[in-house]
One Martini backbone bead per residue (centre of mass of N, CA, C, O) as a GRO file, in nm:
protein
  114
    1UNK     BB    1   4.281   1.786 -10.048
    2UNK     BB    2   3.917   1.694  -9.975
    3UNK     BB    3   3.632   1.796  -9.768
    4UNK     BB    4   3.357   1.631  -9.801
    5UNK     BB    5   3.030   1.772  -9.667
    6UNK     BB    6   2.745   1.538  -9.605
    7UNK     BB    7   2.466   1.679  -9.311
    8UNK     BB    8   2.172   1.582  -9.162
    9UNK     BB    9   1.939   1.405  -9.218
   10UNK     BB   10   1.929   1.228  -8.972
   11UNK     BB   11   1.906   1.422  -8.766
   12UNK     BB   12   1.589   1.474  -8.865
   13UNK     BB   13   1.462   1.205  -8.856
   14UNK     BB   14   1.567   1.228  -8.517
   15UNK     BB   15   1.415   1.510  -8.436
   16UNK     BB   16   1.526   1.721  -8.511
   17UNK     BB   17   1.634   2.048  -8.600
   18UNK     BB   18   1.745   2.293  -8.788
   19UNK     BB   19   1.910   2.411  -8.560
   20UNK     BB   20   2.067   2.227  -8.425
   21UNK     BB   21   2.222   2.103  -8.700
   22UNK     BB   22   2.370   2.378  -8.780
   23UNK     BB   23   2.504   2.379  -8.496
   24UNK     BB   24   2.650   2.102  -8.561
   25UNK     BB   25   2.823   2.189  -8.808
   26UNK     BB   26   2.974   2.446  -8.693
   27UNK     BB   27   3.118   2.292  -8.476
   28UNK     BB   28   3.253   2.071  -8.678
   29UNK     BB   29   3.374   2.280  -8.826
   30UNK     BB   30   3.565   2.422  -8.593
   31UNK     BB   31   3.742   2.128  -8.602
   32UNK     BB   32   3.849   2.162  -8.851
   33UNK     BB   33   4.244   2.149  -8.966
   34UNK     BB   34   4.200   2.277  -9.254
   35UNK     BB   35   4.199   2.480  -9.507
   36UNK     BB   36   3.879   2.590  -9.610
   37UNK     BB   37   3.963   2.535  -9.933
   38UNK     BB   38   3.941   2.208  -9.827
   39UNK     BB   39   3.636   2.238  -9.807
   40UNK     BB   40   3.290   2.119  -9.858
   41UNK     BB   41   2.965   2.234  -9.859
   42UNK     BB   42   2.684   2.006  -9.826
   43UNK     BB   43   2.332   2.063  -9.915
   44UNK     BB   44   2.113   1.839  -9.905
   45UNK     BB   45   1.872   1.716 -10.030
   46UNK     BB   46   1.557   1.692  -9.951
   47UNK     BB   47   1.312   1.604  -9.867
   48UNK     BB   48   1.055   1.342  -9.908
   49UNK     BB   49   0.803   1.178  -9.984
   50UNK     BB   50   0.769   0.861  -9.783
   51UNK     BB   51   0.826   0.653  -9.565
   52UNK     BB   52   1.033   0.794  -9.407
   53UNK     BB   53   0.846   1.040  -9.468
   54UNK     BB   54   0.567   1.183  -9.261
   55UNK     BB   55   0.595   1.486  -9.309
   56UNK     BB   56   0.662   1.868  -9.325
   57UNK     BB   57   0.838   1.882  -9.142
   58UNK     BB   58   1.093   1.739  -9.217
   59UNK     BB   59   1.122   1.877  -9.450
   60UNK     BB   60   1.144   2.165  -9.385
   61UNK     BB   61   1.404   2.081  -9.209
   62UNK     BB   62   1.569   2.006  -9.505
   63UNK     BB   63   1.546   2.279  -9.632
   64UNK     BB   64   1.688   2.512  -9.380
   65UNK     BB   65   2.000   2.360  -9.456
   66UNK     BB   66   2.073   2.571  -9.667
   67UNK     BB   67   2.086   2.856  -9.509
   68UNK     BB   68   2.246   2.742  -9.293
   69UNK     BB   69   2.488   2.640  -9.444
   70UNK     BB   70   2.541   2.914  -9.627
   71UNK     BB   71   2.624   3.093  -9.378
   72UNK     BB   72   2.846   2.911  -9.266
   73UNK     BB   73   3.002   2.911  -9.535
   74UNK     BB   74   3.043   3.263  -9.523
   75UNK     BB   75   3.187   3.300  -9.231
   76UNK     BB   76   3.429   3.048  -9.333
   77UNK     BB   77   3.514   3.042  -9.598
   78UNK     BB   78   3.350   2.825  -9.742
   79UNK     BB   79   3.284   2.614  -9.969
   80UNK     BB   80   2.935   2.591 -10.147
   81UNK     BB   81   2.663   2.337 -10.188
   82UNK     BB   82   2.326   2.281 -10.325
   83UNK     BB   83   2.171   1.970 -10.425
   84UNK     BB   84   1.905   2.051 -10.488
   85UNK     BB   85   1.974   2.170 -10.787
   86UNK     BB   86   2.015   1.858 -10.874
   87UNK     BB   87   1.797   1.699 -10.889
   88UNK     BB   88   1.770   1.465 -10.716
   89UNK     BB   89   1.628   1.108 -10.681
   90UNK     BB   90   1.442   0.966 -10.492
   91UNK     BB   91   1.326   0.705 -10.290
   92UNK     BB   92   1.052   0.541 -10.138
   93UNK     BB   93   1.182   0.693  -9.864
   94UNK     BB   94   1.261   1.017  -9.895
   95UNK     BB   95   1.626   0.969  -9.879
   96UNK     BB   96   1.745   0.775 -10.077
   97UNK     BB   97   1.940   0.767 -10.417
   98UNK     BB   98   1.915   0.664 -10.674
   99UNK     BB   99   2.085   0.517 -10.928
  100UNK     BB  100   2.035   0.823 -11.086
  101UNK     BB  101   2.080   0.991 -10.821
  102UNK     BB  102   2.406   0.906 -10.797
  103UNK     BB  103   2.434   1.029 -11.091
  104UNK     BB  104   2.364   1.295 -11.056
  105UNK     BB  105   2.576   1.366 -10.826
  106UNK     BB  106   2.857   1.252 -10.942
  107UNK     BB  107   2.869   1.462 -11.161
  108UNK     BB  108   2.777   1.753 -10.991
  109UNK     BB  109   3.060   1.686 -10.826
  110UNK     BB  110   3.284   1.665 -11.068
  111UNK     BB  111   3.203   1.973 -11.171
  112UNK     BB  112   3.378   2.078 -10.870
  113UNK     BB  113   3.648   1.892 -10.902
  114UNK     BB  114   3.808   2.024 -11.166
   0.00000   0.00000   0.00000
């Protein structure tokens, strides 16, 4: 069994920053009963410019969520992968995932679950 643990984005989304969305990821990661080696932290691709994303701060928060992931599953050896190197592709919203991009997600998420 394998937890597979991708989030922060919504919490960027509704004014959090990047420091508070980390904090929260630790507390929730502190709370799971796995071995370590049976969960993925994934850092979410950023955000990008469109209707739901209208300023640089939202980006910005939601790139700094990457250093701050691999931060955290480096301390907890948690296996950690950032989905931004995977250049999925966002929907006119600039924030959820082209039908494209949910296929090139799932390819480079099978890619690490083989």
């Amino acid at each position: 069994e394998k937890l597979i643990i991708m989030l922060g984005t919504n919490d960027v989304l509704q004014g959090a920053d990047a420091d508070t969305v980390i904090a929260r990821m630790a507390h929730f990661l502190d709370q799971i009963k796995l071995p370590h080696t049976n969960i993925l932290l994934i850092a979410p691709p950023p955000l990008q410019r469109g209707t739901w994303v209208d300023s640089e701060e939202l980006i910005e928060a939601s790139i700094r969520l990457s250093a701050g992931y691999q931060r955290l599953a480096a301390e907890r050896n948690i296996p950690f992968t950032d989905a931004a190197v995977w250049h999925v592709p966002l929907a006119f919203d600039g924030v959820h995932f082209t039908e494209e991009g949910h296929r090139i997600f799932a390819q480079q998420l099978a890619l690490l679950l083989i």
